[in-house]
C-alpha positions in Angstrom: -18.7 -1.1 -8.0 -18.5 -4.6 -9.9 -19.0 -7.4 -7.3 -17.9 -10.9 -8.3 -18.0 -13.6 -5.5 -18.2 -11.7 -2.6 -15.2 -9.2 -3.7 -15.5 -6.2 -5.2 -13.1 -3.4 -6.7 -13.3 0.4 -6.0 -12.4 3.0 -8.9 -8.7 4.0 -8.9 -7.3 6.7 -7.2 -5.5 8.6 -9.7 -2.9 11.1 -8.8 -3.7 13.9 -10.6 -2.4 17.6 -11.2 -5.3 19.8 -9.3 -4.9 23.6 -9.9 -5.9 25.7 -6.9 -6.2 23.5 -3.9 -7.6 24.9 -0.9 -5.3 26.6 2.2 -6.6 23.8 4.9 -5.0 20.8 5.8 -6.3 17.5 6.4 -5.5 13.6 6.3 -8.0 11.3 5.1 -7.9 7.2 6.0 -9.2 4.7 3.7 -12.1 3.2 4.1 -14.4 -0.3 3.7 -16.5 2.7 1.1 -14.5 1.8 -1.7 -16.2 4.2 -3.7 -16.9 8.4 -2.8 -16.6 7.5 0.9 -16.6 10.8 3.2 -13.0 11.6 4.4 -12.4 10.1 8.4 -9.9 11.1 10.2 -10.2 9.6 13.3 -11.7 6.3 14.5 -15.6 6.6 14.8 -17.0 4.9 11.2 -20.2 7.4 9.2 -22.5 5.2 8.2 -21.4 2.0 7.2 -17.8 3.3 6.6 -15.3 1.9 8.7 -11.6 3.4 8.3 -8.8 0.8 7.4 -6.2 -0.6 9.7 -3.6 -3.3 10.2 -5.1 -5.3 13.5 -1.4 -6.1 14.9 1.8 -4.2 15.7 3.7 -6.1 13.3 3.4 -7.0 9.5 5.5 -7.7 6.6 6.4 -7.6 3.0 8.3 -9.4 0.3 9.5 -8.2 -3.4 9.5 -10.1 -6.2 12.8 -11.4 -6.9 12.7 -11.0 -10.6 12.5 -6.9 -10.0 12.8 -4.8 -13.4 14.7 -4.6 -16.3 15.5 -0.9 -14.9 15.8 -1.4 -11.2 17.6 -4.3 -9.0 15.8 -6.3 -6.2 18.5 -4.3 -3.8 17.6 -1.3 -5.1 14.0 -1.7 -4.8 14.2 -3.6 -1.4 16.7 -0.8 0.1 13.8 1.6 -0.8 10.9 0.0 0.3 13.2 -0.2 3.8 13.9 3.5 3.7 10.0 3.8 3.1 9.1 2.2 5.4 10.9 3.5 8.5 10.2 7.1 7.3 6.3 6.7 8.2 7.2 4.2 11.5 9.5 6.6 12.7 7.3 9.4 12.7 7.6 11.4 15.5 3.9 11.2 17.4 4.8 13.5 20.2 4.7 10.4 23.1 7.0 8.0 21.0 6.2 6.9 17.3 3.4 4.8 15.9 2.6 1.3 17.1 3.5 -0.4 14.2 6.3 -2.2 13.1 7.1 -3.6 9.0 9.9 -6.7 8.6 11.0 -6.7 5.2 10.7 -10.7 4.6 13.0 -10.9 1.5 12.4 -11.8 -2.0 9.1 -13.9 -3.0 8.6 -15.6 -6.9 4.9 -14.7 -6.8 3.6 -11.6 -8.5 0.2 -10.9 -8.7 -2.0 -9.1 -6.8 -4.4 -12.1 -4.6 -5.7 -12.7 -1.1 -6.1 -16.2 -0.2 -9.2 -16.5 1.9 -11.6 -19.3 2.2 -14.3 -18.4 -0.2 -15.4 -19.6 -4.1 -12.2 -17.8 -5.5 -9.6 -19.8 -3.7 -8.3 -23.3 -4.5 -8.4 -24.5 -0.9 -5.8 -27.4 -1.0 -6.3 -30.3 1.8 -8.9 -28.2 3.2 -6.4 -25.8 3.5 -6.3 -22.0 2.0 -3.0 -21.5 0.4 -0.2 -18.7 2.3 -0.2 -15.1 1.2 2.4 -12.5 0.6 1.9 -8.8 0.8 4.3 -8.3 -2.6 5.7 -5.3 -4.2 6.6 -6.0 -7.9 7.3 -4.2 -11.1 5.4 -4.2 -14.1 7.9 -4.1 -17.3 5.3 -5.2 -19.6 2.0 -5.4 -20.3 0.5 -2.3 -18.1 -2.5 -1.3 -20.2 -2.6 -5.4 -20.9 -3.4 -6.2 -17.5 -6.9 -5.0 -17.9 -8.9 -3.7 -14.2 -7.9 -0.7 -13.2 -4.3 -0.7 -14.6 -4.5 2.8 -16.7 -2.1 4.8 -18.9 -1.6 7.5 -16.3 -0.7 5.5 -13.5 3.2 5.2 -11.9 1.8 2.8 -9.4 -0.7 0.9 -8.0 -1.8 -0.4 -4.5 -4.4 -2.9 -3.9 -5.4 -3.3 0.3 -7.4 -6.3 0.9 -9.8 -5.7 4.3 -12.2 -7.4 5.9 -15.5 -5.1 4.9 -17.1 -5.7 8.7 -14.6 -4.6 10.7 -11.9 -2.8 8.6 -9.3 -5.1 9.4 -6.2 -4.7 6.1 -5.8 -8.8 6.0 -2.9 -8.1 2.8 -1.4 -5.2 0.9 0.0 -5.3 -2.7 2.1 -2.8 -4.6 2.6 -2.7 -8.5 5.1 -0.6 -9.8 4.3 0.9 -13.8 8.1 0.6 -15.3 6.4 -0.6 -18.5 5.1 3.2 -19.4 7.5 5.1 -16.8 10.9 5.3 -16.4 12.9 5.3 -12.4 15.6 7.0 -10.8 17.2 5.7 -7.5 19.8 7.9 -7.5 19.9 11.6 -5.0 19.2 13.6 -7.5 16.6 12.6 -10.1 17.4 13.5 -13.6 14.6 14.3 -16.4 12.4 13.3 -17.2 12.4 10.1 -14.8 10.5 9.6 -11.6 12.1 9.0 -8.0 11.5 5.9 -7.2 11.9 6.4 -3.3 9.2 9.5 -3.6 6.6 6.8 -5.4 6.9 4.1 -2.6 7.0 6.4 0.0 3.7 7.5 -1.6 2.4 4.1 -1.8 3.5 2.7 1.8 1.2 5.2 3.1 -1.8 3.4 1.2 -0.5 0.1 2.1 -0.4 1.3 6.0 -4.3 2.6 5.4 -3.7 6.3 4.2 -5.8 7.8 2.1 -5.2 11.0 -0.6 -5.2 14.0 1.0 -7.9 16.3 -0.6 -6.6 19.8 0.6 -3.0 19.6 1.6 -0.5 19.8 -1.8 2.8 19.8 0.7 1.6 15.9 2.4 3.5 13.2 0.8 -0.4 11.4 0.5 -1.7 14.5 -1.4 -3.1 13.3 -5.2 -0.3 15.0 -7.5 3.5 14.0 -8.2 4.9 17.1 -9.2 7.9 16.4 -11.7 9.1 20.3 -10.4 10.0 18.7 -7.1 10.4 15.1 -7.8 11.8 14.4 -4.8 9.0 16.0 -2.3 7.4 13.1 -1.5 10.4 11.6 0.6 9.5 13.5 3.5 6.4 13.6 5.5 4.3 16.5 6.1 2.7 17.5 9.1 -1.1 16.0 8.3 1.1 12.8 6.7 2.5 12.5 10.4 -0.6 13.0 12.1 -2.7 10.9 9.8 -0.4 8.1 10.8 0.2 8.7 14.6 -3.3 8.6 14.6 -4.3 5.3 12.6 -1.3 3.1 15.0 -1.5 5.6 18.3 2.5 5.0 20.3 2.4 2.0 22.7 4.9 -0.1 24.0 6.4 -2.9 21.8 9.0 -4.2 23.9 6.3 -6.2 25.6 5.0 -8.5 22.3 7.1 -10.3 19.5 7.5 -8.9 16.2 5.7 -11.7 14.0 5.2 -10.1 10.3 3.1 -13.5 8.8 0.1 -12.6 6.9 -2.9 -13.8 7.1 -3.5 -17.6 6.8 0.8 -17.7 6.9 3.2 -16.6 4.4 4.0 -18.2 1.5 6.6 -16.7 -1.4 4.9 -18.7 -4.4 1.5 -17.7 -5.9 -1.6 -19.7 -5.0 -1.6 -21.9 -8.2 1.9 -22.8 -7.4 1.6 -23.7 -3.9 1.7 -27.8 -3.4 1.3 -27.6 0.0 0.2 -24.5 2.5 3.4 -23.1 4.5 3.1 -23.3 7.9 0.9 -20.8 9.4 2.4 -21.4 12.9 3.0 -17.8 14.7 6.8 -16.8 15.3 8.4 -17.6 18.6 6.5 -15.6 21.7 3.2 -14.9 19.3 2.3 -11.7 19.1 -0.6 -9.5 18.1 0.5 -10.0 14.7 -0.6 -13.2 14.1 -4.1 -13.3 12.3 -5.3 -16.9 13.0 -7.9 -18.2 10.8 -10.9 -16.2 12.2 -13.5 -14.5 10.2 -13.4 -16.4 6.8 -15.7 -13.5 5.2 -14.5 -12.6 1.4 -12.2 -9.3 1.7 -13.2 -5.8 -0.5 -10.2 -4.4 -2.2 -9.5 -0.9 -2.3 -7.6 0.3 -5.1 -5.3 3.5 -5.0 -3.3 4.3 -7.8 -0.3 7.0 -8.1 -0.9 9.2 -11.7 1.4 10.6 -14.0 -0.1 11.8 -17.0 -1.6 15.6 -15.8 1.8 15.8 -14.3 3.5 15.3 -17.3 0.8 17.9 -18.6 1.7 20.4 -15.6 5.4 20.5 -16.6 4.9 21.1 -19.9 2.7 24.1 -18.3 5.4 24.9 -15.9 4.1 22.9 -12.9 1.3 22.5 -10.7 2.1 25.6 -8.2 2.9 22.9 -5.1 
């Protein structure tokens, strides 16, 4: 673990073709142990490992309106929306989870940060900058980009949280189009990758999901098999469990929706940000809203979506999912 001003970075999470999985199933959450933390499936934290969680009901996202050379900011967006709703309207038995996602429309920034008051962030006026929780292509410069960007990666999400409480403050999701080629149509010809099976993949990180050690049919299990590009669409049973269990049914009707991160959205990076944009709540509040409590630097957690044993496997004639 490298620790730099109170933040630190766990290894990535490569997906990864593994050859004779065992017959149990299982979900596993993330976790404030960024690194070889056990796998918890329900609430109660071992040891110092607390499992990860949005605080509200609501939260939101924002693409980057440049998208890629290879896919359009509608097509992305339409995705991500599709995503979305397939892991909120999961069916939990008594309803469906207690979360809700607003798609809050294109934003210019790109890079992965979380604006909190600490040594990292230019406060401005005594004020720490908006954030966005942004989902954005990578056309160029992969490998370039240096952390824990490698060759074998389709995608990367980085969750922010608050390492005392497991609170998710902010969520970002790159997308490798530099090294891999997309597909956005039904059916997915060779040798490119479904884009809606990546992101589906990915939302589940961004919501708090883990990989899935032990169950090769879950749309969180650690392998994207290029014999069934399109598997990870759907959810599996432990997928739907793992997620009715992290945001249990409750009634929304009650609360506004109000998706604003943390310290308030704002669509422009940090550096680019004159002034702060309001961080007042929506109309009617809402658990959503974050405040500007616990001012503590966030870990990041780090789960990337592999393709390189995949490409392997096929060669091999798949992975046997």
């Amino acid at each position: 673990m490298s620790i730099n001003a109170g933040r630190s970075l766990c290894a990535a999470l490569a997906l990864a073709v593994l050859a004779g999985a065992p017959e149990a199933s299982a979900y596993c959450r993330s976790t404030t142990c960024t690194q070889n933390g056990p796998c918890l499936e329900g609430d109660q934290p071992i040891g110092d490992c607390k499992p990860l969680r949005w605080p509200g009901d609501c939260i939101g996202f924002a693409v980057q309106e440049d998208a890629s050379d290879e896919v359009t900011y509608k097509q992305i967006s339409d995705a991500l929306d599709t995503a979305f709703r397939t892991w909120t309207e999961a069916p939990c038995g008594a309803g469906t989870p207690g979360i809700r996602v607003q798609n809050l429309g294109p934003a210019s920034c790109d890079k992965v940060e979380m604006n909190v008051r600490d040594k990292k962030t230019r406060i401005v006026d005594g004020l720490v900058p908006g954030n966005v929780n942004v989902i954005t292509f990578r056309d160029m410069g992969w490998l370039a980009l240096g952390g824990r960007h490698e060759a074998d990666q389709l995608a990367l999400t980085t969750v922010h949280f608050d390492p005392k409480t497991g609170d998710i403050w902010g969520a970002d999701m790159e997308i490798n189009t530099d090294l891999y080629d997309y597909s956005t149509e039904e059916t997915v010809p060779a040798p490119k990758n479904d884009l809606h099976s990546v992101v589906t993949h990915e939302v589940g990180h961004f919501l708090g999901l883990d990989h899935t050690p032990v169950s090769p049919e879950a749309t969180m299990f650690a392998t994207y098999d290029w014999n069934d590009p399109m598997a990870f669409r759907t959810l599996h049973a432990d997928d739907i469990a793992g997620i009715c269990q992290i945001y249990p049914p409750r009634d929304l009707s009650t609360s506004a929706c109000n998706p604003l991160p943390r310290y308030g959205f704002a669509p422009d990076c940090a550096a680019d940000q004159r002034v702060r944009c309001s961080a007042a709540p929506l109309a009617g509040g809402g658990p959503g809203w974050g405040g500007r409590t616990g001012w503590g630097a966030p870990l990041a957690a780090v789960a990337a979506l592999g393709a390189a044993a995949a490409r392997r496997a096929r060669r091999r004639g798949g992975s046997g999912r």
